[in-house]
FIVEXTI-34949 format. One record per residue (C-alpha): residue number from 0; residue in one letter; x, z, y. Coordinates in steps of 0.5 Angstrom, whole numbers, plus 500, padded with zeros to 3 digits. Layout:
! FIVEXTI-34949
[NUM, 'A', [X, Z, Y]]
...
***
This chain:
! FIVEXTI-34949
[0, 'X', [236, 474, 447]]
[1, 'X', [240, 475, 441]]
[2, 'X', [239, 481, 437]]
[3, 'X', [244, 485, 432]]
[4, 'X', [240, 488, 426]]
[5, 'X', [244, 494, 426]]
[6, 'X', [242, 495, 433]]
[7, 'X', [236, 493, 438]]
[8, 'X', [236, 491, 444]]
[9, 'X', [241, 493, 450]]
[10, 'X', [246, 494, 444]]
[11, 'X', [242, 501, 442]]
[12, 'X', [244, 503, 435]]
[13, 'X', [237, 502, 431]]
[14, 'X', [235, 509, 427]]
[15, 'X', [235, 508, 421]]
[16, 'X', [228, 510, 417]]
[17, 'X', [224, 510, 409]]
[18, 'X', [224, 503, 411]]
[19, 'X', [231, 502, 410]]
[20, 'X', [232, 506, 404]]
[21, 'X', [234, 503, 398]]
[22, 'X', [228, 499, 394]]
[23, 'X', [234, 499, 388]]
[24, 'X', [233, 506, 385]]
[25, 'X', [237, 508, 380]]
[26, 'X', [238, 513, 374]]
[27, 'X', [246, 514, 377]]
[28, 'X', [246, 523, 379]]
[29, 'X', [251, 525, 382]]
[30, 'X', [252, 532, 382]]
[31, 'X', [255, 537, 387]]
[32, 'X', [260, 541, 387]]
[33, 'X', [258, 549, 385]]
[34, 'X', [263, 551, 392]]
[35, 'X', [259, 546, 395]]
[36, 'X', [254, 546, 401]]
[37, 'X', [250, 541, 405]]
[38, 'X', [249, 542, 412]]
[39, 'X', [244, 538, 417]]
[40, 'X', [240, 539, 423]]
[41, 'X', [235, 535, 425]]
[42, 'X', [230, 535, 431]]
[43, 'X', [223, 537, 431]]
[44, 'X', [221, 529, 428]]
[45, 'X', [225, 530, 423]]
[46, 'X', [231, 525, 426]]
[47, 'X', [238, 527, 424]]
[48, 'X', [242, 531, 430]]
[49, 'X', [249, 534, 426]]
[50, 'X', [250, 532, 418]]
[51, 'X', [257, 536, 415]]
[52, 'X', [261, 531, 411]]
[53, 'X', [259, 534, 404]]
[54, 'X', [252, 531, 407]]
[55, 'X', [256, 525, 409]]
[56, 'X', [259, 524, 401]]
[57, 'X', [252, 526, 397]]
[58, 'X', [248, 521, 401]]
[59, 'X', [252, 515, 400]]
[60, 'X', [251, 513, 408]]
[61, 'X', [256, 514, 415]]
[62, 'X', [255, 519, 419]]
[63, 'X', [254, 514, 424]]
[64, 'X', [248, 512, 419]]
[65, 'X', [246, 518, 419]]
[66, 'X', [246, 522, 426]]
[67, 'X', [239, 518, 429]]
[68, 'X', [235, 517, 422]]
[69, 'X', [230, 520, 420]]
[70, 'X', [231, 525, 414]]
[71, 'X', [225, 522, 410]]
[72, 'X', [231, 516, 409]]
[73, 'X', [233, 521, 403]]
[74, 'X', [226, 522, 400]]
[75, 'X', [227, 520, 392]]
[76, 'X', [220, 516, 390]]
[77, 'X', [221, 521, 385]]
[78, 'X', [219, 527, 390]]
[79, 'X', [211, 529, 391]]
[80, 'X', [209, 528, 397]]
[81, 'X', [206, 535, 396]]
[82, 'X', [212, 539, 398]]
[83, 'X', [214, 536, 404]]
[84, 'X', [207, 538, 406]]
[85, 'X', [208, 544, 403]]
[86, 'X', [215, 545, 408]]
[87, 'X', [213, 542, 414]]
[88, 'X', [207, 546, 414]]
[89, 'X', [211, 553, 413]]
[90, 'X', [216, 550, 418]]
[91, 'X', [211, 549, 423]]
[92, 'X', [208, 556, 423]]
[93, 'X', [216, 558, 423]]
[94, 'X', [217, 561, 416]]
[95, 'X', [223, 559, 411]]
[96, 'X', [222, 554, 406]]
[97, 'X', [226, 554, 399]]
[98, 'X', [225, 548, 395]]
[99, 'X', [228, 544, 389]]
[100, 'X', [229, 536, 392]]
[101, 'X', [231, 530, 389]]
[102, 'X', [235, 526, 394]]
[103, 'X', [236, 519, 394]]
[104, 'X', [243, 516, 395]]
[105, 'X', [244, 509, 399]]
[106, 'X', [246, 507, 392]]
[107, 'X', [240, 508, 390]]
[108, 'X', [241, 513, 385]]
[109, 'X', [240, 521, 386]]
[110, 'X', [242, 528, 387]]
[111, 'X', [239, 534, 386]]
[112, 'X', [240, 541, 391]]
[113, 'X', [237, 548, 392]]
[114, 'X', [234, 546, 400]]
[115, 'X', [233, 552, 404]]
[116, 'X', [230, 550, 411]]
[117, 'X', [228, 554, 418]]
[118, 'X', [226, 553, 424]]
[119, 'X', [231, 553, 430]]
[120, 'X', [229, 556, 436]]
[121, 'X', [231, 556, 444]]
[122, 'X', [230, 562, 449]]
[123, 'X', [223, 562, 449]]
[124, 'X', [222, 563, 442]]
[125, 'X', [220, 554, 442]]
[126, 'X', [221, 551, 435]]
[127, 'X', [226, 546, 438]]
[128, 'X', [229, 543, 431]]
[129, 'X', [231, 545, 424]]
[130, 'X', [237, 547, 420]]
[131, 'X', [237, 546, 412]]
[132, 'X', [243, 549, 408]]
[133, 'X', [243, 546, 401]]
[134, 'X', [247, 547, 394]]
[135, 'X', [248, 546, 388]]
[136, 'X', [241, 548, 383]]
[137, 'X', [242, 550, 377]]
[138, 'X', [240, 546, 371]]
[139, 'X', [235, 549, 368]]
[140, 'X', [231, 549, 374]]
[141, 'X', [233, 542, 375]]
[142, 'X', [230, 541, 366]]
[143, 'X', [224, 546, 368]]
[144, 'X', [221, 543, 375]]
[145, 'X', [222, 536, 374]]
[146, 'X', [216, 535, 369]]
[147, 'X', [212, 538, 374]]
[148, 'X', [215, 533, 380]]
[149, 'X', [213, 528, 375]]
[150, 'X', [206, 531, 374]]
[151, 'X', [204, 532, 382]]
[152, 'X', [207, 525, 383]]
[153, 'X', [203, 522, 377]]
[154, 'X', [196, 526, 381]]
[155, 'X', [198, 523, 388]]
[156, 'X', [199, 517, 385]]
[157, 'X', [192, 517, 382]]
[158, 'X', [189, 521, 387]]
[159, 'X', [193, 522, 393]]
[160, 'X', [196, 529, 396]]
[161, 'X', [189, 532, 395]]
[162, 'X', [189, 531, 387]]
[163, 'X', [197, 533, 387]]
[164, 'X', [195, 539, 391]]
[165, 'X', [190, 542, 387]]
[166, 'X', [195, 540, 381]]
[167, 'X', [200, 545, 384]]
[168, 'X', [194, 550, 386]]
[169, 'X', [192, 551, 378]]
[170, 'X', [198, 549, 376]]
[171, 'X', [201, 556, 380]]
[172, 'X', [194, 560, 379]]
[173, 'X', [196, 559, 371]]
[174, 'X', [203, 562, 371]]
[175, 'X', [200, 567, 375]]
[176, 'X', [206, 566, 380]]
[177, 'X', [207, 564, 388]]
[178, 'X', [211, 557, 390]]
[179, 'X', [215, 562, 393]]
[180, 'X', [215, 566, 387]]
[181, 'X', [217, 560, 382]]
[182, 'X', [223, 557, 386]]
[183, 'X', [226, 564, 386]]
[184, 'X', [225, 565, 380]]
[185, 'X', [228, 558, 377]]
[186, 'X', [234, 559, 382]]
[187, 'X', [235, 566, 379]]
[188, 'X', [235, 562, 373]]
[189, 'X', [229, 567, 371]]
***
């Protein structure tokens, strides 16, 4: 049987995952509209179940790419793995998570949001999926956390997750600050 690379067997689109993320990573920033913001909601896995249109144009990919995916095919190699652990694990015990990231277009190049992440729930108080709102950073933020992105990822790569989260626990410790606290702090401008 002949199988289609965009689709598996039976015509099933193929869910498009890190795998397929571009390896020709550039230094092309694209940078979002201060009105604008980015919408998606994705299931309890992380597959994408609706993206809105400014999500669409940022990304680079179709909505058809989009919804069925996982979220990590947006994942900039430049990202600590830390955080994302950071995130899934505040999601998971159904708390917010507030982040700068820096995503990876289909290009290759990149853009840089504020992430506001949360839990959805059903009736039954069930985490049955997530929702993230993201918006334009400041730049400064941007100026001020991408060194210590660099940091974590240099540790991570040196010593894994454990190292680079050690890293940020001293790191946090000698700024006499929360994760919570720095975020909202750069956000503000602060």
């Amino acid at each position: 049987m002949l199988v289609d690379q965009k689709k598996g067997e039976m015509g099933k689109k193929k869910r498009l995952s890190k795998k397929d993320a571009p390896s020709n990573i550039t230094e092309n920033e694209t940078i979002m509209s201060q009105d604008d913001f980015i919408v998606s909601k994705t299931d309890t896995k992380g597959f994408i179940t609706y993206c809105n249109e400014i999500f669409v144009d940022m990304s680079g990919y179709t909505a058809e790419d989009l919804i069925g995916a996982n979220h990590n095919i947006i994942r900039h190699p430049h990202m600590p793995q830390v955080a994302f652990k950071l995130l899934w694990d505040l999601l998971k015990n159904g708390k917010e998570f507030f982040g700068f990231v820096k995503n990876l277009r289909k290009d290759g190049g990149f853009y840089w949001v504020f992430a506001y992440i949360t839990a959805d729930y059903d009736l039954n108080g069930n985490i049955v999926g997530y929702t993230s709102f993201r918006r334009k950073p400041p730049r400064s933020a941007i100026e001020q956390i991408e060194p210590v992105y660099r940091l974590l990822v240099d540790a991570e790569r040196r010593g894994g997750m454990e190292a680079s989260g050690a890293l940020l626990a001293k790191f946090l410790k000698e700024h006499d600050t929360t994760y919570d606290a720095l975020v909202m702090n750069l956000q503000k401008g602060a």
